[in-house]
N, C-alpha and C positions, 0 to 999 in steps of 0.2 A: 372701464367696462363694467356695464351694472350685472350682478348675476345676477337676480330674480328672471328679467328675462330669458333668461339662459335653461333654470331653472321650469320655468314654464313652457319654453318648447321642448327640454325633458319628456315634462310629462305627458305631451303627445307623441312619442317615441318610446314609449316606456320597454316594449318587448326587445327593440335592439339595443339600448343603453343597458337593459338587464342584461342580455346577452353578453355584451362585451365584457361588461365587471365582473359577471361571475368567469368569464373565460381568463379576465385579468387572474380573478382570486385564485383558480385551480392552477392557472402557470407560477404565481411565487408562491404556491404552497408547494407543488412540487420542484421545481426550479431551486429554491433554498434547501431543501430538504435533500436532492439530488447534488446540488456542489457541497454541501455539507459530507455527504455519504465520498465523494469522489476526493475531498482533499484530505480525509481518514484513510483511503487505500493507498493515495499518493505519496501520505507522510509513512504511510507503514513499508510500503515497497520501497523507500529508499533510506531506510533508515543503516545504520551502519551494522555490519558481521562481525565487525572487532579482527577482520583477517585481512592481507595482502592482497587483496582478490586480482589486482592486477598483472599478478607473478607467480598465478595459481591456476593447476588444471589437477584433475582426479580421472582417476582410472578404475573402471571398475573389474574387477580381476576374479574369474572362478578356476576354481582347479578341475579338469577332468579326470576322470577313473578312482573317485574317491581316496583319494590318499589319507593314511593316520594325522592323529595329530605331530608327531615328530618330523615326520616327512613334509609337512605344512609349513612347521617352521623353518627347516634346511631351508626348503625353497623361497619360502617368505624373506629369509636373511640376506640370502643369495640375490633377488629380486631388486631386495635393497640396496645393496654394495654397486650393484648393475646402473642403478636409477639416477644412485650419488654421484658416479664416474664418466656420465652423458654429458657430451659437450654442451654445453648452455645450462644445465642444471644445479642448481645451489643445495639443494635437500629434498630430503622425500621421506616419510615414515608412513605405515601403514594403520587403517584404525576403521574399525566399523560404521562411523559418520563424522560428519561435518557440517559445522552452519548452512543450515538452507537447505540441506539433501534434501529432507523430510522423512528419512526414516532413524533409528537407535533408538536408545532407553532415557526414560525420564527414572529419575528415586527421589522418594523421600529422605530429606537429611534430615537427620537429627543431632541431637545436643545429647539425648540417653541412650542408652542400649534398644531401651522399648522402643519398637519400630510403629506402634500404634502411634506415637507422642514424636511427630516430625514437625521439626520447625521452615523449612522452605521446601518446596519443590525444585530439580534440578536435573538438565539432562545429561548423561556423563556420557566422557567420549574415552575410548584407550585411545595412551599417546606413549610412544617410547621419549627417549633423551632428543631428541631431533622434534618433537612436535610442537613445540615452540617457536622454532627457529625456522621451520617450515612454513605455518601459518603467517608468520609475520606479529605473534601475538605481543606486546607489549606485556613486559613483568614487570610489577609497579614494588612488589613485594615478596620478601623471602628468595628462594634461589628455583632452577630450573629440576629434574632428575635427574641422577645419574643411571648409566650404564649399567651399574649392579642392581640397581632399586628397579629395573622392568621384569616382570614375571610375564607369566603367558600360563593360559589358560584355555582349555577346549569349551565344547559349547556347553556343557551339562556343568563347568565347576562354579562353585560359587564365585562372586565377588566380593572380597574380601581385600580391598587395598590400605597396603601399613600408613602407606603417604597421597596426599591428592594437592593438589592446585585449583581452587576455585576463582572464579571472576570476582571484582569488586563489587557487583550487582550482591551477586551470592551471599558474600560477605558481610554487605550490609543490611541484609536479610534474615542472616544466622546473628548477627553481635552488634547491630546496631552502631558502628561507630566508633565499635573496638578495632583493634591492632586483630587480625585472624591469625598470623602467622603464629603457629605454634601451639595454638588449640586446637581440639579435639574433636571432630564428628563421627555418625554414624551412618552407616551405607549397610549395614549388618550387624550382626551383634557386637564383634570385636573393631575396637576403634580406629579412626583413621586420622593418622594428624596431618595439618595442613600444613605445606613446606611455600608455598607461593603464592602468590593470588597475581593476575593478571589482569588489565583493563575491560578488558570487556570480549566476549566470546557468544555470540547468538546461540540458541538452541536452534536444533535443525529446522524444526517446525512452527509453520508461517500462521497458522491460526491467528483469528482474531481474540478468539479465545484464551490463548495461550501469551497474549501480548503485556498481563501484568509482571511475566517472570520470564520474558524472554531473554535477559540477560544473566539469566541463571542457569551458567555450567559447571562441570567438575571434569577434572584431567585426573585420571588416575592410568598407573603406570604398568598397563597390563596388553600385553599384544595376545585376541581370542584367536584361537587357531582351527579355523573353519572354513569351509568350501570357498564362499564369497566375501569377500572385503573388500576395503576403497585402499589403492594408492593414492596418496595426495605429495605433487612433485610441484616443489619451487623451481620455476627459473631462476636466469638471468633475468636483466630488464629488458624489455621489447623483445623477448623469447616463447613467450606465451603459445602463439601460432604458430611457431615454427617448431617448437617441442612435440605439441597436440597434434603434429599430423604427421608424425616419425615414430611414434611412442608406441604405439600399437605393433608393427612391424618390428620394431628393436625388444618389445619385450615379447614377440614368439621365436625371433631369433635365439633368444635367452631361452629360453623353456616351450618349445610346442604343448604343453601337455597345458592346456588351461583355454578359457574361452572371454575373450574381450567383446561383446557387442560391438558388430558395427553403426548399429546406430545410439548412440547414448554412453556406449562402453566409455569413450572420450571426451571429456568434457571440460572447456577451460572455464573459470569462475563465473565470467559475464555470460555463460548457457545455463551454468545451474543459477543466477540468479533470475533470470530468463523464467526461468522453467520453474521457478517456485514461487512466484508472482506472477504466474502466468493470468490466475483468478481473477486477482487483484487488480490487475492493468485490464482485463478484460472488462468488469463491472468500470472501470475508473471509463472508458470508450462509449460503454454504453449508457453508462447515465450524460454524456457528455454529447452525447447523439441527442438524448431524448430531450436533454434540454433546449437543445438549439432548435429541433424541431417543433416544440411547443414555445419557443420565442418566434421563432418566424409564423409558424399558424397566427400568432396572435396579434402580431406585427400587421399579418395579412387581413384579419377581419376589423383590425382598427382601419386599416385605410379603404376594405370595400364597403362597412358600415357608411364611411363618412363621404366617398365616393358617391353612394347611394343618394345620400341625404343632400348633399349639393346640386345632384341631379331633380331632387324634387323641391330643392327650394332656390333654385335659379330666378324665380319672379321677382319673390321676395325680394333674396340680393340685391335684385336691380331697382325694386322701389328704395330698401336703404340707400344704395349707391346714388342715387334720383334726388331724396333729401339731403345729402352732404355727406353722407359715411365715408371714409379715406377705406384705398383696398387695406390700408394696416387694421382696421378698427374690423373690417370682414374679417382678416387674416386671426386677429386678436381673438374674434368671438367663436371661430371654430377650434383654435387653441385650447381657451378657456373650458368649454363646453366637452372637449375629450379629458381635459386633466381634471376636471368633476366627477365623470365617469371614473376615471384609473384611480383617483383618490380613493372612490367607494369600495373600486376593485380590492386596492391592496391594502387596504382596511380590513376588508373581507380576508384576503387572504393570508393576511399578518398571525389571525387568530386560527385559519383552518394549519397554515403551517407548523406552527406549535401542536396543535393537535396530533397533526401527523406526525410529530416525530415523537411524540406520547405514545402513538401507537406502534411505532419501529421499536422504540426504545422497550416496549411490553413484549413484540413478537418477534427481536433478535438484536437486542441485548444490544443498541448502539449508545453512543454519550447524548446527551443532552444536546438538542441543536443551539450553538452560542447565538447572542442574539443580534450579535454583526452580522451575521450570514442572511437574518431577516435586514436588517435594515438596509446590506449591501441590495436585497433583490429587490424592496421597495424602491430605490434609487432608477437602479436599470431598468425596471419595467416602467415607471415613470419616464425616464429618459426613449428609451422605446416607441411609449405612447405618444409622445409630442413628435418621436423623429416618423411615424408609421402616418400622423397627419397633416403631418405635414405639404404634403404634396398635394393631397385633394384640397387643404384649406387655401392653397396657393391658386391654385386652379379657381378656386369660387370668389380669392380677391380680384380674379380679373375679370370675372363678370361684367362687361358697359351697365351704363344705365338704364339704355333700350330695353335691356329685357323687361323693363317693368310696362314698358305699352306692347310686346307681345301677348296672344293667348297662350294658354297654359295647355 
């Protein structure tokens, strides 16, 4: 198959073959740039909480008719003892958040007194002696709380924790490598030393933004004694559903004096993770819509371009066909003649794609487009092109020869 011909009937086409390539260039520029954006939300939303989630539900619990802080705790303990003694449940302790809520406190830790001069960021959770063993969290290092070492505090008192448990993220963020166990940080002026560190513990909040440190938490051993807080209750195994839909009824039976939403007050892990990636899967849909729809548009004006163009050169064909052309050598030269085009396209589009992710990456802070992700869409829209012409090129090898003694 010689191109120059190919090439020179181009050039009498020139506004549809422009067409098509630039329609090629704008689908892998966005096309790459959109799976690049979608297997960033995909790796993010499924990355792991460092918790049991499978034998996890949380409850969210307010108290009615303001009660003190003393009276919070009675009931809060009592709560407790109730939660631990439920047929199918393993544990439960109470605590203001938990991976993926999206709400609690982030602090700066430091290495000094000076709270100006912190060395990581970190989001702290209260956790009594049971919060460990609730979670499901893996202790890689040093020992658990005890019993004596939990304090309780109202909303106004400072934080001030003697002992904490931070993640190995944490860790390795504070001391680079050292041993933590047993060293000193700062959450306030007066020091807090670390008795544990654990494998890994998400921070509540799902940000993109927040994903350089999101393995950076701190358990410190204080139950706040205020209106609303979370219960989080271990099952058994394959208890989950069957806890989560009793739970609410068994704890008014326990205390009328409090209010459980019914809708959200219950929730077992696979809703709150649901629910904190709700963003995330929803961008991850729609960029996954828009691609397909601008693969098929393009899909579709490759084959009515080349539809078109068989329609007006049916003569032709037939005088080829008339001097010895095989339908392959037809078949061949409408091949050839769109992968010319598509080359141009994703030529074009190779460089606007990079571009564009220059310009995401200036106006919302994404990673660099890797440049498999270009070479993957060059691939497909290539493959694409040949399968979108396929069927008009088929159509114009069967053209007879007779068409060449027809008029036009």
């Amino acid at each position: 198959m010689q191109i120059r011909p190919i090439l020179a009937a181009l050039r009498h086409h020139k506004a549809g073959s422009l067409l098509i390539a630039l329609q090629v260039a704008l689908t892998l520029a966005i096309v790459c740039n959109a799976l690049f954006i979608i297997h960033g939300r995909l790796t993010h939303l499924s990355q792991p909480s460092g918790v049991d989630e499978d034998r996890l539900l949380v409850v969210e619990n307010q108290w009615a008719g303001k009660p003190d802080a003393g009276h919070i705790g009675s009931m809060m303990s009592a709560d407790l003892n109730f939660l631990r003694q439920m047929p199918g449940v393993s544990n439960a302790y109470a605590t203001d958040a938990y991976p993926l809520r999206g709400g609690g406190m982030s602090y700066g830790i430091g290495l000094v007194p000076d709270k100006l001069k912190y060395a990581a960021e970190s989001a702290l959770y209260f956790a009594d002696e049971n919060g460990i063993d609730t979670l499901g969290l893996k202790l890689v290092a040093g020992r658990n709380f005890r019993a004596d070492e939990i304090g309780q505090i109202d909303a106004h008192s400072p934080i001030e924790p003697a002992e904490a448990i931070i993640t190995v993220d944490l860790a390795k963020a504070l001391f680079h490598g050292q041993a933590a166990v047993g060293k000193v940080i700062y959450l306030s002026a007066k020091p807090t030393v670390i008795i544990g560190v654990v494998e890994r513990m998400q921070i509540p909040w799902t940000y993109s933004d927040m994903a350089k440190w999101s393995g950076n938490s701190t358990l410190i051993p204080l139950r706040q004694l205020v209106d609303t807080f979370d219960y989080v209750v271990r099952t058994e195994p394959g208890q989950v559903d069957e806890i989560a839909s009793r739970v609410r009824a068994a704890l008014y039976a326990q205390n009328r004096m409090r209010v459980i939403d019914a809708d959200g007050g219950v929730l077992t892990y696979a809703q709150v993770r649901a629910k904190a990636y709700k963003n995330d899967r929803g961008i991850a849909i729609l960029m996954s819509a828009i691609s397909l729809v601008l693969l098929a548009i393009t899909g579709a004006g490759i084959v009515g371009l080349t539809s078109f163009w068989v329609g007006q050169r049916r003569k032709q064909i037939g005088v080829r066909r008339a001097l010895g052309a095989t339908r392959n050598d037809i078949l061949s030269y409408f091949l050839t003649e769109n992968l010319l085009i598509a080359v141009a396209g994703v030529t074009i589009g190779g460089v606007l794609a990079v571009a564009l992710n220059f310009w995401l990456m200036k106006q919302f802070e994404i990673d660099r487009l890797a440049p498999g992700y270009v070479l993957a869409g060059v691939v497909a829209l290539l493959v694409l092109g040949q399968a979108a012409v396929l069927a008009p090129a088929l159509r114009a090898s069967h053209v007879p020869p007779v068409e060449a003694t027809r008029s036009v």
